[in-house]
C-alpha positions, 0 to 999 in steps of 0.5 A, a space after each residue: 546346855 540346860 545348865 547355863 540358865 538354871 546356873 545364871 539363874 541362880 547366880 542372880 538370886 544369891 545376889 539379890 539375897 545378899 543384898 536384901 541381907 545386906 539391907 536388912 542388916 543395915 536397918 536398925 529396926 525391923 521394917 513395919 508391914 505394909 500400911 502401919 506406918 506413912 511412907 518416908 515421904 509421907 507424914 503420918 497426917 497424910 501429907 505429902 510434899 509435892 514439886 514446885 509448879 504452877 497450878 492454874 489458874 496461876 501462872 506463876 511458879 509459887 513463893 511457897 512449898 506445895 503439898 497434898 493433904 486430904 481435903 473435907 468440905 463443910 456444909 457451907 461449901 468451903 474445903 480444908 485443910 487449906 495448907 498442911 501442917 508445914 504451911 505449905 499450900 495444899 494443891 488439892 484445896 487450891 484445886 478445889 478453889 480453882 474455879 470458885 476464886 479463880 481471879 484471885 487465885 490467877 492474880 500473880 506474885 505483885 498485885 496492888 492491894 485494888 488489884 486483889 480487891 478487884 479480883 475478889 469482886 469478880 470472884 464474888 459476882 461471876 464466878 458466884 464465891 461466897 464471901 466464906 469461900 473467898 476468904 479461903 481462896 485469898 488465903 491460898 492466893 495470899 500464902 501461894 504468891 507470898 503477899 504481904 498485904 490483906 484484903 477482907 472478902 468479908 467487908 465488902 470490897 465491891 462497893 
């Protein structure tokens, strides 16, 4: 009876064996250790791509692919990268941005060009963006939502 678990037992190594050689065969390259190179989801500038979905404060499911970058932030309060290389919106800069620029960044996918200029005064006066920044969140809002047209936070749009 003692038999019976060392024989299964062994009957489910030499299957995983076989399929580990099988695997191993299969690979034309010896696989790197672990750290040495990105995961296959991975790019070797350590962005990821990430499932469409809305991040808030949208509302809206974007017009353009998301990713995951590393963000660094500047001494002037800003954060980058703003999209990965793929242009695909970074979702740890939108998060960033997510409460500094969150009108514009809550507009939705068919504003007016007075809209997003509203929005971007309120950002400006009560959610106390810097015009730097909210240059940086209408070009998340610009490249998440897909808009064709350009507002510049650097002129004023306020008056």
């Amino acid at each position: 009876m003692r038999f019976i678990p060392v024989l299964v037992t062994l009957v489910l190594l030499s299957g995983c064996s076989s399929q580990s050689q099988a695997a191993a065969q299969a690979s034309p390259s010896p696989t790197p250790s672990a750290g040495s190179q990105a995961s296959p989801s991975q790019s070797s500038t350590g962005e990821t791509p990430v499932a469409r979905q809305a991040l808030a404060p949208a509302t809206d499911l974007p017009a353009s692919d998301l990713c995951s970058a590393p963000i660094q932030t500047t001494a002037d309060g800003r954060a980058g990268p703003l999209v990965c290389g793929s242009g695909a919106v970074n979702v740890l800069a939108w998060k960033f941005y997510s409460s500094i620029s969150a009108s514009i960044l809550g507009l939705g996918l068919n504003p007016t060009p007075g809209q997003a200029e509203s929005a971007v005064c309120d950002d400006l006066i009560h959610n106390h963006a810097t015009r730097p920044e909210e240059v940086d969140g209408f070009k998340l809002a610009s490249t998440y939502y897909g808009w064709s047209f350009l507002v510049d936070p650097l002129h004023d749009p306020c008056t």
